[in-house]
N, C-alpha and C positions, 0 to 999 in steps of 0.2 A: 718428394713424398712417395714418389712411385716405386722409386729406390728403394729406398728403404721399407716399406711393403714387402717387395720382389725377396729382399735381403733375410729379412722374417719370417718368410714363408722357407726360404731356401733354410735357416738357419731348424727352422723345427721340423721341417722332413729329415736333416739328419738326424739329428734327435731321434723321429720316429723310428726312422733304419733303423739305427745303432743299437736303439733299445728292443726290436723286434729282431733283429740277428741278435742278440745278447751278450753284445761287448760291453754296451753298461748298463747300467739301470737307473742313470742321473744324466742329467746333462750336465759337461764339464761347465763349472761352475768361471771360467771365461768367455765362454759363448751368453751367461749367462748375464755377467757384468758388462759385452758387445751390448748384449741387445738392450739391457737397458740403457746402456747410456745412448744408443743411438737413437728409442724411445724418446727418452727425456728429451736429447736435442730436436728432436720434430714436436713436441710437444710444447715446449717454451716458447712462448712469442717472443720474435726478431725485439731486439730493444732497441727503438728508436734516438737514436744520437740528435740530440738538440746544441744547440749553440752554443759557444764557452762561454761566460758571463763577462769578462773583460776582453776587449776589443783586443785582435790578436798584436796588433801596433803596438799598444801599451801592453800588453802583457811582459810578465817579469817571469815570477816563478810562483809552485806550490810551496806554501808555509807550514800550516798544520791539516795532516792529515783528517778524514774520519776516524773515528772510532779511539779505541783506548790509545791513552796515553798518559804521559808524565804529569802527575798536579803542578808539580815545578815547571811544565814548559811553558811560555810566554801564552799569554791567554789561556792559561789552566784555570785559575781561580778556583781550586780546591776539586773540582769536579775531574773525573777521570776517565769518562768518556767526552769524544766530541763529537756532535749531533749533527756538525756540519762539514764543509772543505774550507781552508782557509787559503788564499791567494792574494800576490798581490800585481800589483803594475806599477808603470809611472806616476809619477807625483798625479793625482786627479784623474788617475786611467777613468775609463769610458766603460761605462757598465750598463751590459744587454742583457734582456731577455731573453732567456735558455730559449722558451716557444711561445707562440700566438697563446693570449689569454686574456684574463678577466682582474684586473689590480684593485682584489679586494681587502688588502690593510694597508694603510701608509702612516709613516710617522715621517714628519718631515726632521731633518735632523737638528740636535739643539742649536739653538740662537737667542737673540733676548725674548722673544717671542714664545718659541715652541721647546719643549722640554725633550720630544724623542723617544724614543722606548728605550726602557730603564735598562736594561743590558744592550742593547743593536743597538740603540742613536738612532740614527737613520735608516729605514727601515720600511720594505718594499715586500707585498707579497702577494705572488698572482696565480690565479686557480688558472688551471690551462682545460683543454678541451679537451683530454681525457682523463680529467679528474686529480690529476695529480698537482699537486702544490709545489711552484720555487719559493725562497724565501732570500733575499739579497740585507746582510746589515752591514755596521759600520759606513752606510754612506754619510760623503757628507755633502752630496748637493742630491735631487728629485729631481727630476720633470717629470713625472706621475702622479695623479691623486686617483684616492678610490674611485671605484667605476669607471675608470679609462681601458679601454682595450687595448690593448700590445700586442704588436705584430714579432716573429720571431726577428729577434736581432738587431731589434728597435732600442736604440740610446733611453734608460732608464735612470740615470743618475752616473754619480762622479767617485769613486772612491773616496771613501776620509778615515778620518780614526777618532768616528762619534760611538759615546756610550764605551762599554767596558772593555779598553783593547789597550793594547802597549803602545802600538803604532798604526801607522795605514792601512788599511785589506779589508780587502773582501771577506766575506763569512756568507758561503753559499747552502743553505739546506733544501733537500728534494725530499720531498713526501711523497710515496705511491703507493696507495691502498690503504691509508691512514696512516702508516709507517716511515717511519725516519730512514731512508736508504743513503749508502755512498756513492753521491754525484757524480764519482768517477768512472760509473758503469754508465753515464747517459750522457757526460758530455768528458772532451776530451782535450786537454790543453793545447794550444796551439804550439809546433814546432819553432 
């Protein structure tokens, strides 16, 4: 932070020179575009990297991206953005909780019993400690019910392919600030 201070200060005394000997009357307009971006990077809180949701063992690959894509691509279903990341693993990968939190919706996934949420299936979603929401679907086993606290990293359920999906995966959504963001700014697949 100090730096960048130092840098500001250094950066608008030339300025002031330049402009009081009369070589310009502006500041070149890339000192301008420096300073704010260096601005904006000390401004922006560090984003904190939470845990990849499938155990890095069973991890396989990313599927479908966030954001816009093809209604024709496998789990389009007409709609042409996607809200969340899609992933999968091995048969039943092992599926964690990005971070410590609060698991306030659960559908457990369908069986002769329980029906599941009508698109996810199975279907997991924990407010964390600083307000921001995961949401895990297409499970097809729980070990969490609402009200249970999860620790980061904590086994939360099994991959399946309950509810409206082609095949097996994960369906990962991060909510921050009441907003739908892309997951891949906060957690990071494993190599």
């Amino acid at each position: 932070m100090l730096k960048t201070i130092l840098l500001l200060l250094l950066l608008s005394s030339i300025f002031l020179i330049e402009t009081k000997v009369g070589r310009r009357e502006t500041p070149a307009p890339t000192i301008i575009r420096i300073t704010r971006t260096i601005v904006q990077r000390e401004l922006e809180p560090e984003l904190p990297l939470r845990v990849f949701p499938i155990h890095e063992d069973d991890y396989v690959a990313l599927s479908s991206p966030y954001g816009e894509r093809d209604p024709g691509e496998i789990g389009g279903y007409g709609d042409d953005f996607h809200d969340g990341l899609d992933a999968y693993g091995t048969w039943r990968a092992r599926i964690l909780s990005i971070d410590n939190g609060l698991v306030i919706t659960h559908y457990p996934p369908p069986d002769e019993y329980w029906r599941g949420h009508p698109v996810l299936g199975g279907y997991i979603e924990i407010l964390h400690q600083d307000g921001s929401k995961s949401r895990y679907g297409h499970l097809g086993e729980t070990f969490v019910h609402e009200g249970t606290y999860v620790h980061r990293g904590q086994l939360i359920g099994r991959q399946g392919g309950t509810g409206k999906c082609a095949t097996d995966h994960l369906h990962l959504e991060l909510e921050i600030d009441g907003r739908l963001v892309n997951p891949l700014r906060w957690v990071r697949p494993p190599r």
